[in-house]
C-alpha positions as CSV (number, residue, x, y, z in Angstrom):
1,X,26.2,89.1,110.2
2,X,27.8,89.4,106.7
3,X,24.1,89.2,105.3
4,X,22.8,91.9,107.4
5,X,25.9,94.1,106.3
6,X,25.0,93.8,102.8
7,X,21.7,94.6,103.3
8,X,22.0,98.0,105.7
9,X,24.8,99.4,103.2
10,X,23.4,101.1,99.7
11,X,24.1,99.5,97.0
12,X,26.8,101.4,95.2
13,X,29.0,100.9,98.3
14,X,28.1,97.1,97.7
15,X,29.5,97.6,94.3
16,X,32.6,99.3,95.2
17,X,33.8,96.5,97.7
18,X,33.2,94.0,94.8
19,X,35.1,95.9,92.7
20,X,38.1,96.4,95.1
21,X,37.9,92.4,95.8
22,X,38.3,91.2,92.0
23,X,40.7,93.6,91.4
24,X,42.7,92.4,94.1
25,X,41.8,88.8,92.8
26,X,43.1,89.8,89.7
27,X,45.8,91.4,90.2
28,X,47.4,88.4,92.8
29,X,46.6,86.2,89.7
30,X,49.1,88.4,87.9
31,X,51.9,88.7,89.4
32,X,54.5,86.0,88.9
33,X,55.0,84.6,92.6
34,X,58.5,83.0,93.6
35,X,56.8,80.2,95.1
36,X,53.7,79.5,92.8
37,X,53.0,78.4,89.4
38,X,51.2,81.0,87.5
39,X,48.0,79.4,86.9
40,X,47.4,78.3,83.1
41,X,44.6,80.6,82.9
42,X,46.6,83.5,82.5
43,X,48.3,83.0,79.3
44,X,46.9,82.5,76.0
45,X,46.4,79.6,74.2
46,X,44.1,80.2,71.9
47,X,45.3,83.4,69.2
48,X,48.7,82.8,67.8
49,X,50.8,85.5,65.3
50,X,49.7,86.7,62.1
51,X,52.6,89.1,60.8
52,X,56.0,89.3,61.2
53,X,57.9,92.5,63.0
54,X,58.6,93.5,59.2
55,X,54.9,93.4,58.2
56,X,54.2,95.5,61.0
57,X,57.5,98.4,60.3
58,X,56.2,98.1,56.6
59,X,53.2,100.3,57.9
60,X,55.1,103.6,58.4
61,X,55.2,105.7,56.1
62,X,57.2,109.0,57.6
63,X,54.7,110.1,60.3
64,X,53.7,108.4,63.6
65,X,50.2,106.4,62.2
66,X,47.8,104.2,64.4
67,X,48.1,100.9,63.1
68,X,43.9,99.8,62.0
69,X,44.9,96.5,61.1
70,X,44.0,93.1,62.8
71,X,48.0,92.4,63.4
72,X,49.2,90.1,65.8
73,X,52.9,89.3,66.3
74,X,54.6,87.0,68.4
75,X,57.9,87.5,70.2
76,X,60.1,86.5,73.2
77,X,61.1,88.9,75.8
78,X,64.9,90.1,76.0
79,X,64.7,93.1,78.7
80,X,63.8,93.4,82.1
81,X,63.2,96.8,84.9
82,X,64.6,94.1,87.1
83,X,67.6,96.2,88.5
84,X,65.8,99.7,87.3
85,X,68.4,100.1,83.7
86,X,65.2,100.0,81.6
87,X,62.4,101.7,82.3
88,X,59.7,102.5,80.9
89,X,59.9,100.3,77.7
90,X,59.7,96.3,76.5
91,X,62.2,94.9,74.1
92,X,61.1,91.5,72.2
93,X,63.0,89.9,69.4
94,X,61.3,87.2,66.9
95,X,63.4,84.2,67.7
96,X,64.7,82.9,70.7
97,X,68.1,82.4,68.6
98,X,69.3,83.7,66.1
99,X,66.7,86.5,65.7
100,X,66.1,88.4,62.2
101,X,64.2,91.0,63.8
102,X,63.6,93.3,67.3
103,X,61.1,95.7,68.5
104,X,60.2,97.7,71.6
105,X,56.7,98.6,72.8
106,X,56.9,102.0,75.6
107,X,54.5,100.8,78.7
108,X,53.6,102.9,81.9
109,X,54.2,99.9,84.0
110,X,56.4,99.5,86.8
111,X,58.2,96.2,87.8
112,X,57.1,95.1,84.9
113,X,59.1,92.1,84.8
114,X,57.0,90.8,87.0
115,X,54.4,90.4,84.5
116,X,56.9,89.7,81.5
117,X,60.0,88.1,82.4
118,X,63.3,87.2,80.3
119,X,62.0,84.5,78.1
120,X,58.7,84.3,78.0
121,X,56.9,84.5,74.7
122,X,54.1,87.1,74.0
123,X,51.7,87.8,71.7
124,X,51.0,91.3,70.9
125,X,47.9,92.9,69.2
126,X,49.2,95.9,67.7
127,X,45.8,97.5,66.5
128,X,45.2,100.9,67.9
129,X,48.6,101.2,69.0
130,X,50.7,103.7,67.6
131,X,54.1,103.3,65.4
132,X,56.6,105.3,64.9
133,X,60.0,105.7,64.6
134,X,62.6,107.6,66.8
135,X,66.3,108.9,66.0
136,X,66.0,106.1,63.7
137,X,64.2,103.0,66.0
138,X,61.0,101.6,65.4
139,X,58.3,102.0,68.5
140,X,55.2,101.0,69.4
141,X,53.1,102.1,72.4
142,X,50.4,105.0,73.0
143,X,50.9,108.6,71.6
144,X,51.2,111.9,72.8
145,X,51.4,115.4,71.2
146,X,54.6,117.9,71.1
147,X,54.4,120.8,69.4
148,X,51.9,119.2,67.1
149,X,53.3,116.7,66.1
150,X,51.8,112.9,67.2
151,X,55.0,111.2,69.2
152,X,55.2,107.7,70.6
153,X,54.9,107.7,74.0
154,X,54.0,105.2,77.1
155,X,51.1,102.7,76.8
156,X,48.6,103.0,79.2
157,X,49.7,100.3,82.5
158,X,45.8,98.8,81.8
159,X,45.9,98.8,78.5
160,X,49.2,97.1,78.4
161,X,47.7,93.8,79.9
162,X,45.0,93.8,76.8
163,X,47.4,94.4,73.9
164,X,50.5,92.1,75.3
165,X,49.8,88.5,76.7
166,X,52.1,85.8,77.6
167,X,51.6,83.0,75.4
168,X,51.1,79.4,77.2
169,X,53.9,76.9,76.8
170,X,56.3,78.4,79.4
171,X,59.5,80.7,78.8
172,X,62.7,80.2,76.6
173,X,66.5,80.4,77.3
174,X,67.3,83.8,75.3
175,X,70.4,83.0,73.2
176,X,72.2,86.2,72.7
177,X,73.9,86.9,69.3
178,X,77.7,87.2,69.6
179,X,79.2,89.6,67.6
180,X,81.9,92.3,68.0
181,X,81.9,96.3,67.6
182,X,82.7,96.2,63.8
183,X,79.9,93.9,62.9
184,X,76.9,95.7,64.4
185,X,74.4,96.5,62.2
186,X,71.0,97.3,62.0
187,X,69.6,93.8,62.0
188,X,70.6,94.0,65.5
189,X,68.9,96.4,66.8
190,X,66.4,95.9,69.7
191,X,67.6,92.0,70.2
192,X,70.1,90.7,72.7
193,X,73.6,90.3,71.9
194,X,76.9,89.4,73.4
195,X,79.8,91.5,72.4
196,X,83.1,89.4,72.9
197,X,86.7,91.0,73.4
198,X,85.8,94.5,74.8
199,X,86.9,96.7,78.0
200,X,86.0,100.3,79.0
201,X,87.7,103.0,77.6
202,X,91.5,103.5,80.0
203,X,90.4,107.2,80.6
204,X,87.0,106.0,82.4
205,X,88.2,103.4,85.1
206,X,87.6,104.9,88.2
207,X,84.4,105.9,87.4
208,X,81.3,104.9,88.0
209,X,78.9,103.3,85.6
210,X,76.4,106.1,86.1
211,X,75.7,109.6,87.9
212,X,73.2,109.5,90.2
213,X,70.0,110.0,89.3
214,X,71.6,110.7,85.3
215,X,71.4,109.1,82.7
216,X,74.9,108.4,81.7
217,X,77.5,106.9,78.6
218,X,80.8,105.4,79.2
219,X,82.5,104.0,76.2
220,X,83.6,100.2,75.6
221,X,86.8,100.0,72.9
222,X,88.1,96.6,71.7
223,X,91.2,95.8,71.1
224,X,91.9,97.8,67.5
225,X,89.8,101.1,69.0
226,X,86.3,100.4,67.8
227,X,83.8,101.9,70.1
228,X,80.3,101.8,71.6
229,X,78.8,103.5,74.2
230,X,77.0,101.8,77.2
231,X,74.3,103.8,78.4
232,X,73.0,103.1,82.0
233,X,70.2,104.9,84.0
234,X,71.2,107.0,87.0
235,X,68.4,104.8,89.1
236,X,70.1,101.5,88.2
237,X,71.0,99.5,91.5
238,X,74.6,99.5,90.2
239,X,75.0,103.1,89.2
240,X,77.1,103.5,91.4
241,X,79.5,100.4,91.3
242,X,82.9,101.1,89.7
243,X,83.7,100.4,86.2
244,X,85.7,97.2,85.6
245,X,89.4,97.2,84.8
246,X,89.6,94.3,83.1
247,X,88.5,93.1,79.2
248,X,85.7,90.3,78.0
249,X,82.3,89.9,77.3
250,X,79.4,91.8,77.5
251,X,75.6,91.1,77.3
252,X,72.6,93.5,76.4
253,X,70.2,95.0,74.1
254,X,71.3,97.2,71.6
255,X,69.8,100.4,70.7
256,X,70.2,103.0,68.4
257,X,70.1,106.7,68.6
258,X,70.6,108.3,65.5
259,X,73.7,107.1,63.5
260,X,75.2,105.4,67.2
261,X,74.8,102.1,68.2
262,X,74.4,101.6,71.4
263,X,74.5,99.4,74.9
264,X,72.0,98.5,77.7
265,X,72.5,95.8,79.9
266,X,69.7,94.2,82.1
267,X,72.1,93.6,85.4
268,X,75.5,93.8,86.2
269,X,76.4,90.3,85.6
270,X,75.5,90.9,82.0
271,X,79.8,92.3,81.9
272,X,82.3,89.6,82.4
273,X,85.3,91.8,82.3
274,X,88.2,89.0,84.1
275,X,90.7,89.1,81.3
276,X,93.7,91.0,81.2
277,X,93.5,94.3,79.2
278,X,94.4,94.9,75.8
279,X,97.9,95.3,75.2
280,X,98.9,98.9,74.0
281,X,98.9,97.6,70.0
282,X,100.5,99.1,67.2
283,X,96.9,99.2,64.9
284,X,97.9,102.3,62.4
285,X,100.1,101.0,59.6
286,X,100.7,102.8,56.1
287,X,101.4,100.8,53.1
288,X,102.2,101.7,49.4
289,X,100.5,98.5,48.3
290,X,96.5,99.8,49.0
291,X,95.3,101.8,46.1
292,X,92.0,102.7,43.9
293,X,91.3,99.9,41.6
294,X,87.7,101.1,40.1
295,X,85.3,104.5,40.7
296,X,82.1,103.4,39.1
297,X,79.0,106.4,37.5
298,X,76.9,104.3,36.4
299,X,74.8,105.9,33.0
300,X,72.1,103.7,34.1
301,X,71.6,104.0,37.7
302,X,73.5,106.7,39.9
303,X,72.2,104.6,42.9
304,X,74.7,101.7,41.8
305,X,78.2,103.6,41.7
306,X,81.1,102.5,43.9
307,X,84.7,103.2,45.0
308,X,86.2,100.2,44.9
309,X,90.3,99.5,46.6
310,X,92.5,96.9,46.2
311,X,95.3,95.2,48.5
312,X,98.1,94.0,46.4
313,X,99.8,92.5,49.3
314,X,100.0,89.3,50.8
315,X,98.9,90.5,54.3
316,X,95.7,91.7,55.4
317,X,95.9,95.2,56.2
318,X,93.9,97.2,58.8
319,X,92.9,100.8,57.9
320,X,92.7,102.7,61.3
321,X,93.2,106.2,60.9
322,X,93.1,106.1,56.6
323,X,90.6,108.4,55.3
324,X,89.1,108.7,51.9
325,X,89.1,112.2,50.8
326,X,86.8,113.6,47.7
327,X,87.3,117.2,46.2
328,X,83.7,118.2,44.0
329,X,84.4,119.6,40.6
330,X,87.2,122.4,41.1
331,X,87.2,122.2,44.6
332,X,90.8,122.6,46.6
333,X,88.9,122.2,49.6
334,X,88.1,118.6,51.0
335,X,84.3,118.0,50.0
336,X,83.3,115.0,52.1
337,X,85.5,112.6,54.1
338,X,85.5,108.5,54.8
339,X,86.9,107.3,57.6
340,X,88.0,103.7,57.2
341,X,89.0,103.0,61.0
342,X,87.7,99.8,61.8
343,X,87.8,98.1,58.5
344,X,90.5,95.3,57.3
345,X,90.8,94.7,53.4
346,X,92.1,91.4,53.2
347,X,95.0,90.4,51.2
348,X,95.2,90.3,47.1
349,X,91.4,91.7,48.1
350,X,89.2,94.3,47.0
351,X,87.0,96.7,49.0
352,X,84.1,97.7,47.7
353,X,82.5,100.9,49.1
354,X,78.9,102.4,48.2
355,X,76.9,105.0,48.5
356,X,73.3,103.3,48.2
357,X,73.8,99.7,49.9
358,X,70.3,98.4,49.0
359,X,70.5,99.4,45.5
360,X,74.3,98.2,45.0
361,X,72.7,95.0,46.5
362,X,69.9,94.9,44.4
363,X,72.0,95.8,41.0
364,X,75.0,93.6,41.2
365,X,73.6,90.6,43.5
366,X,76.1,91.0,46.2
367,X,76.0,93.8,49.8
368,X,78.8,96.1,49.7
369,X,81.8,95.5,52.1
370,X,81.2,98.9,53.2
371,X,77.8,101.1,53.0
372,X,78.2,104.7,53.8
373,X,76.0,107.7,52.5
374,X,74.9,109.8,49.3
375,X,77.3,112.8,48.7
376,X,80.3,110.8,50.3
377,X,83.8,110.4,48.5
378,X,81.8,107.3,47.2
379,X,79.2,108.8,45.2
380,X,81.2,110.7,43.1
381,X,79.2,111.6,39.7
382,X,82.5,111.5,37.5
383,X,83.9,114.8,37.3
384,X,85.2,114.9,41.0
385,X,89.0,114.0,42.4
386,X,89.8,111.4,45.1
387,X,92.2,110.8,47.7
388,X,93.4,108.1,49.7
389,X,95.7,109.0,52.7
390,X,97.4,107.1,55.6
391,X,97.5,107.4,58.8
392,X,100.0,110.1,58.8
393,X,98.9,112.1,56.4
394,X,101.0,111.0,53.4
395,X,98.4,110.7,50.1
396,X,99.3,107.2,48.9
397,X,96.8,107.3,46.1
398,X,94.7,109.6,43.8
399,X,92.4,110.0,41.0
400,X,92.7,113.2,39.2
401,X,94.1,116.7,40.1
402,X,93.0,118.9,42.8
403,X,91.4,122.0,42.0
404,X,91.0,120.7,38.0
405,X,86.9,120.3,37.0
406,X,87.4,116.8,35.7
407,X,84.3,117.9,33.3
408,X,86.6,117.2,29.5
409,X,90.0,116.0,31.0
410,X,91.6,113.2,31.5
411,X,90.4,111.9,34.7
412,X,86.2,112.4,33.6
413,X,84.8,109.3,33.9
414,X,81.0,110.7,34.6
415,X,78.3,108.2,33.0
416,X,81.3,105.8,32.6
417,X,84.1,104.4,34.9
418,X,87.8,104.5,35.7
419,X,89.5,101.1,35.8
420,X,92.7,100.6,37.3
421,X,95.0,98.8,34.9
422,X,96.1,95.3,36.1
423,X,99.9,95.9,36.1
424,X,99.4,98.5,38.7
425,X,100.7,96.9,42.3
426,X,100.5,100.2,43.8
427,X,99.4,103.9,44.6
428,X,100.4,106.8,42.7
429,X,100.5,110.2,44.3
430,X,100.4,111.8,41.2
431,X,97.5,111.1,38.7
432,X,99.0,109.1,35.7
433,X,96.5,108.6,32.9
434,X,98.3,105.7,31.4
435,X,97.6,103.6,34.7
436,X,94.0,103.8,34.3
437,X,91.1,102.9,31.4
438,X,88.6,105.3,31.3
439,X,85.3,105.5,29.7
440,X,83.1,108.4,29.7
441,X,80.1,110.4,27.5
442,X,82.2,112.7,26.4
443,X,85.5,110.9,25.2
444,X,88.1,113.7,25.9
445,X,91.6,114.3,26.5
446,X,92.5,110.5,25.4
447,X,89.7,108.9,27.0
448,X,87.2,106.6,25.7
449,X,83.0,108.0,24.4
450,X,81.8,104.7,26.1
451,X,79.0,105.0,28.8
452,X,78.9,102.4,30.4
453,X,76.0,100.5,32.3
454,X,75.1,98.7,35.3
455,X,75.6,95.9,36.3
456,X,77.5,94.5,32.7
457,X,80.2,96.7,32.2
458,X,81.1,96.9,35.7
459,X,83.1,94.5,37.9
460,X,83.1,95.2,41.8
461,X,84.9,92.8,43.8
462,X,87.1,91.2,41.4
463,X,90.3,92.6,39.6
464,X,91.6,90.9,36.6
């Protein structure tokens, strides 16, 4: 009987019932089952990495580019669509501990961690994909067109199975990094990551972790008021579970949108929130004893100046709510601001802040303790005036005079720097020349014609 049916029916209609039987075939072959091994057949065992996730960021150059090269990099899976928080996209990190690197790869799949689950280790061939980089995250995936302009967008669902295969050799317990609020960096992006000592924000509880059918932010605080937001799709199965009173740990992938870190977790028992809250710390303090210890204007290399502080007490000092204020040329009004919330100078310590991380880095041999941007109070090109003021407003320190051009004054220091003398033990309010040694091109106003240059005549991180 199944003979003669094959023979009355045309042959295209032949072809179409194959076709609908090994894609059924395939597809069963596919899916991880609950009961069943995937077969060995599925994975690869036979190509294996040939770049790094670097080699492959490298590649962009400030435009979305399809990638021509014969790349392959190998990674282990850290999200999941599991409970519907991600969708839409793949995170993979380069190490199963202790990663270096992450990277994320938008697919048009559903349920897709039923083809890539937590763990396992791929292998993706990035040629003809598309890179690009989003509100300052590296993406891979297909491409689509706004406004002219080629944008990242979602890998085709078929297309996803040919450029991403799980490698053979079975999947891997994902360590996540611990870390806390203050120590998130960029390194950290797109890998998995434990944040210890953290609750939601007092003014949230009650709430729920997400609107329905919105996407939606609530913040997590530690215990000294750093915070990050945790962002969690309207669709997730727990969007509408209540936020957690309590305070601990918390597990997910961390993101970035811009200059904000930020939160995803893969389930809900990714937050293990069983402590007791913080306790309603005193965490603003003021203190005579913090003060400017060396500005730095390199006549070398404006990418190496500094602001560097000093503790001269014997305790460790946190700087919630200080700000570093600088006022350009003859300015009275506050050019550009530094918040320091978050940030402890230790005791007898310096603080070395710069405007250009990489090249501070690169010039002196050492990272900054802090890295902000160009035109901040840190990249002042000698002629401007800085503050440093407490929590409540009072100035504890300066360099210069407010509304003076430090151009051929006392307090210039352009091409040169300002060194704080080492009997000074604490802020002045009011600029003193005769606590400072200042060298300069220009020599005025009982200063010294000395330019100085980078990194010799400059010593960050150490007073003497």
């Amino acid at each position: 009987m199944l003979k003669k049916y094959f023979i009355n029916k045309p042959f295209s209609s032949i072809v179409k019932i194959l076709l609908v039987f090994s894609l059924l075939m395939g597809f069963c072959g596919c899916v991880k089952s609950k009961v069943f091994e995937e077969p060995d057949a599925t994975c690869e065992s036979v190509l294996s990495a040939n770049a790094t996730f670097l080699d492959i960021k490298n590649l962009y150059v400030d435009e979305t580019i399809q990638i021509q090269e014969d790349f392959l990099i190998e990674g282990y899976v850290i999200s999941s669509d599991q409970e519907n928080n991600f969708f839409g996209v793949l995170h993979f990190q380069d190490a199963a501990e202790n990663p270096t690197d992450g990277f994320q790869i938008e697919i048009d799949l559903r349920n897709s961690y039923l083809f890539y689950d937590i763990g396992d280790r791929v292998l993706l061939n990035v040629k003809g994909l598309y890179l690009g980089k989003s509100k300052g995250v590296f993406k891979l995936g297909g491409v689509f067109s706004s406004f002219g302009n080629e944008i990242v967008g979602r890998l085709p669902s078929a297309t996803v199975f040919e450029q991403t295969k799980v490698l053979c050799g079975g999947s891997s317990n994902i360590i996540p990094t611990t870390t806390t609020i203050s120590e998130l960096n960029d390194a950290l992006v797109n890998t998995l990551i434990t944040i210890e000592n953290v609750e939601f924000l007092a003014e949230e509880l009650g709430s729920t972790f997400a609107l329905e059918r919105e996407e939606t932010e609530r913040k997590l605080v530690d215990c000294v008021d750093n915070e990050l937001i945790l962002k969690t799709s309207g669709f997730a199965e727990f969007q509408n579970n209540l936020l957690p009173a309590g305070r601990g740990h918390i597990t997910g992938v961390l993101t970035r949108e811009g200059d904000e870190y930020q939160l995803i977790v893969r389930k809900l028992s990714d937050i293990n929130f069983e402590e007791e809250r913080c306790e309603d710390l005193i965490t603003e303090f003021t203190s005579s004893n913090i003060f400017f210890s060396e500005l730095a204007d390199p006549n070398n290399n404006a990418g190496a100046r500094f602001v560097e502080l000093y503790n001269a007490s014997d305790t460790a000092l946190p700087l919630n709510g200080w700000t570093l204020l600088r006022y350009n040329n003859a300015s009275q009004e506050v050019s550009s601001s530094l918040d320091l919330s978050g940030i402890e100078i230790g005791s007898e310590s310096t603080l070395v802040i710069s405007p250009n991380a990489m090249e501070f880095e690169a010039v002196y041999g050492f990272a900054p303790d802090v890295a902000v941007g160009t035109n901040s109070p840190a990249d002042s090109n000698g002629d401007d005036n800085l503050q440093l003021v407490d929590p409540f407003g009072i100035v504890i320190d300066v360099f210069g005079i407010v509304g003076e051009d430090g151009s051929g004054t006392n307090h210039e220091f352009e091409d040169g720097r300002a060194l704080r003398n080492s009997s000074v033990l604490q802020g002045n309010s009011m600029y003193t020349i005769t606590e400072w040694e200042i060298c300069n091109d220009t020599g005025s106003s009982g200063t010294t014609n000395a330019p100085k240059n980078a990194p010799a005549d400059f010593s960050p991180g150490a007073r003497f």
